[in-house]
N, C-alpha and C positions, 0 to 999 in steps of 0.2 A: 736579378739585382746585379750589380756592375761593383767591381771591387779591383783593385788591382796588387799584384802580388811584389815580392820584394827588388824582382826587375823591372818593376813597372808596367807588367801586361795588364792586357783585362783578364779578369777573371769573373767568371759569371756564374751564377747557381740555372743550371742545366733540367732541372724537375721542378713541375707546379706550374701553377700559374702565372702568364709573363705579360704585358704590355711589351710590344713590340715598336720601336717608332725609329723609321727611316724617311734618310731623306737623301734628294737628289744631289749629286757633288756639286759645289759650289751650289749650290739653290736652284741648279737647273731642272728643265721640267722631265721628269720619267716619263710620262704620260701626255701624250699629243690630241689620240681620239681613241674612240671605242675599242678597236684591235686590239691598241695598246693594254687598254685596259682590262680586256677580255682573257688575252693572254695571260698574264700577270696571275688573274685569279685561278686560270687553269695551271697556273705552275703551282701555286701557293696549294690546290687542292691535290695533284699530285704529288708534290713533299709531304702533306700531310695524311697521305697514306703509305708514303712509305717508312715514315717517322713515327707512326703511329702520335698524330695530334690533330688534336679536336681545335677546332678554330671556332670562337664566341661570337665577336664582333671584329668589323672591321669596315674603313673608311679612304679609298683612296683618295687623295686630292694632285692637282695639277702634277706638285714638284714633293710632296712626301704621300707615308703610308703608313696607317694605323693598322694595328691587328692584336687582338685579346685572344689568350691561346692557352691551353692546357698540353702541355707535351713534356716528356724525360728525355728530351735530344731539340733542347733550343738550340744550339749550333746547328748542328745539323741539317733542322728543318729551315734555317732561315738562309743559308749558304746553298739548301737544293733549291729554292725559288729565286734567291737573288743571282748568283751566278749565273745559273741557265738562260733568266729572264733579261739580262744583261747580255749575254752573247745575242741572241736571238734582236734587242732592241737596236745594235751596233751594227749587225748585219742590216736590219733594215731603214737605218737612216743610213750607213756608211761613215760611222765613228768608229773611233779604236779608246777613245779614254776611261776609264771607271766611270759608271753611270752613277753609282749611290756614294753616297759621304761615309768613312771607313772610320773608326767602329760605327755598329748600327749602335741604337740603345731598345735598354732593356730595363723591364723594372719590376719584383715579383710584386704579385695581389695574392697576399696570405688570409686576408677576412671576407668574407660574405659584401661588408659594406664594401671594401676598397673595389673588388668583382661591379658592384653595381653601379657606383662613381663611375669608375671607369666607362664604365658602358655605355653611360649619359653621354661624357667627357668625349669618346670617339665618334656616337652618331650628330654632336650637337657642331664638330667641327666643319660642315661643311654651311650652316647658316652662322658659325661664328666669321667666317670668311667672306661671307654675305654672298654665297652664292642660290641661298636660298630661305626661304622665310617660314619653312615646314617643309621636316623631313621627308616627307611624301617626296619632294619634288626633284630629291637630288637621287640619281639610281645608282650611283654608286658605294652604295655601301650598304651593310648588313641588315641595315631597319626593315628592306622589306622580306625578312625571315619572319619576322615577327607579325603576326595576327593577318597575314595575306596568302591569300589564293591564291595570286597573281602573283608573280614573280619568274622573270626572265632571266634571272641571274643563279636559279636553283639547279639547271645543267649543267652549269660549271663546277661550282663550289658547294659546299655541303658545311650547315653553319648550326650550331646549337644551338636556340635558344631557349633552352627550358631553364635555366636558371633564373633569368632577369623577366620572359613571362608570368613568373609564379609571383613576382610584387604587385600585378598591373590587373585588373578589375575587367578591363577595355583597352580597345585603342588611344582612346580619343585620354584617357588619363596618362601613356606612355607618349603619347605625342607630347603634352604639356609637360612632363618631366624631360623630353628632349626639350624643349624649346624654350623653358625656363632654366634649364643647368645653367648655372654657375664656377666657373673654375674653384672660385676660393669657398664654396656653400661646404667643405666641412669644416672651415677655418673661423669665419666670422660667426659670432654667436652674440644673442641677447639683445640686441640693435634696438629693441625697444617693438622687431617686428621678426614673424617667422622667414627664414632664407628656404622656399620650397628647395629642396625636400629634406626635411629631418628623417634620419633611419630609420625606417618602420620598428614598432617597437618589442616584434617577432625579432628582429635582426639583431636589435640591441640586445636583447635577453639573450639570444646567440653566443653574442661575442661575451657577453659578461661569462657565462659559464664558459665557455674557452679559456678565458681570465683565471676563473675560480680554480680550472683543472679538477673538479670533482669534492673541490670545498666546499664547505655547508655556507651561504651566506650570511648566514646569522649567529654563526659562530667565529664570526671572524673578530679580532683585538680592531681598538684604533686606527692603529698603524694602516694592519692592513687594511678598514675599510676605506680611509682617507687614502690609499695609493689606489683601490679599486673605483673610487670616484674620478681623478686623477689623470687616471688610465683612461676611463671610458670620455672623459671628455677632452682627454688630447686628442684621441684615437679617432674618434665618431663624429659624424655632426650632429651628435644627441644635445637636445636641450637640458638646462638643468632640472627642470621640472620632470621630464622624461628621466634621468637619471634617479634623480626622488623616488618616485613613482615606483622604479622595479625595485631598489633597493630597502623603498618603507621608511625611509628619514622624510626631514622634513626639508623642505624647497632652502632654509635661510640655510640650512647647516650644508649643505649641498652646494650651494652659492660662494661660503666662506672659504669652502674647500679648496672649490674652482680658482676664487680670486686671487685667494691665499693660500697654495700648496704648502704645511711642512715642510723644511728641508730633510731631505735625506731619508724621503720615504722608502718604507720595506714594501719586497717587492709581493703580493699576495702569495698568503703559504708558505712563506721564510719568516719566520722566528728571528724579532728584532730583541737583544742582548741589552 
């Protein structure tokens, strides 16, 4: 996450999980043809062992570059692939300018759901571009970690994906969760129709008890359960019904909640006065 301090720098939280997104200075292209590209993820696979960080997904296109990462040296690792992969790109066209746009951005993924947003989010950018109309087609990016034998990009880079595996049944249901993502699908709600895909409701149970911090659900005041409703549907793409559901109310009370937040809800597990 990006913040900046009382002189105005950035400052960044350096541990967890980050969304990484650069791009070329002025909008120009980082990336010409395969070399280029090749290169790149063997830098990125190199910093990330000297950094010790695990790289989830990631998606390069023409003139920027996606990367989902678990590391405690975000500096670090993203200054040993871009630097290096900048000298190396300048020597071989014969530039001398900054290649990427300064600061890169950065952004943490603290929940299970935001991890798997995300992940949609990066492999669906290359048919959001139209450069393809299933991710099969486009090879540059992390999708074919996932549920393939075949995979030409596995000597270079080394990619995790056991995390976003363990939601998906088959391929052909993780191809449709790429090729349906929606930017705003944790935002719009109730349309009168479901936005694929609501958080699996393993996920949402997740997070609520993250929420609870070890509180009993059913012993919770008003207050708090009306902020635990609150929470989970600002936070989530949970439907109200889904919210219902784990907490045991009923779909109207749950609704009124949503519509109509309390002001000045307590926050779950503080004692409102």
């Amino acid at each position: 996450m990006e913040g900046r301090n009382s002189k105005g720098h950035i400052v960044r939280v350096q541990s967890g999980y980050n969304h990484i997104f650069m791009r070329g200075n002025s909008r120009f292209n980082v990336f010409y043809d395969e070399q280029d590209k090749t290169e790149f993820l063997a830098r990125c696979q190199s910093s990330a062992q000297k950094f010790d960080t695990k790289i989830l997904s990631f998606a390069l296109m023409d003139n920027h570059i996606h990367l989902l990462v678990f590391t405690n040296s975000l500096s670090k690792f993203v200054n040993g692939y871009a630097c290096g992969y900048a000298k190396w790109y300048n020597k071989k066209y014969g530039l001398s300018d900054k290649l990427f746009k300064t600061p890169f951005g950065s952004a943490c993924k603290n929940t299970e759901f935001s991890l798997f947003y995300n992940t949609l989010y990066i492999l669906n950018n290359p048919i959001k571009a139209g450069i393809c109309s299933h991710p099969a087609d486009y090879k540059w990016s992390s999708y074919h970690f996932h549920f393939s034998k075949k995979n030409s990009l596995a000597s270079i880079i080394d990619v995790d994906t056991s995390f976003i595996d363990n939601f998906f049944p088959s391929v052909s249901a993780f191809d449709q969760a790429i090729i349906n993502f929606k930017p705003d699908m944790g935002v719009v709600k109730e349309k009168g129709k479901d936005i694929w895909p609501r958080i699996p409701d393993n996920m949402l149970i997740k997070e609520m008890n993250r929420i609870l911090n070890g509180k009993n659900l059913f012993c919770l005041d008003k207050y708090e359960l009306d902020s635990l409703i609150e929470t989970l549907w600002r936070e989530t793409s949970a439907s109200m019904r889904q919210i219902a559901s784990i907490t045991h109310l009923s779909y109207e009370y749950v609704r009124s909640v949503c519509h109509h937040p309390p002001p000045h809800l307590a926050p779950v597990g503080v004692c409102r006065k």
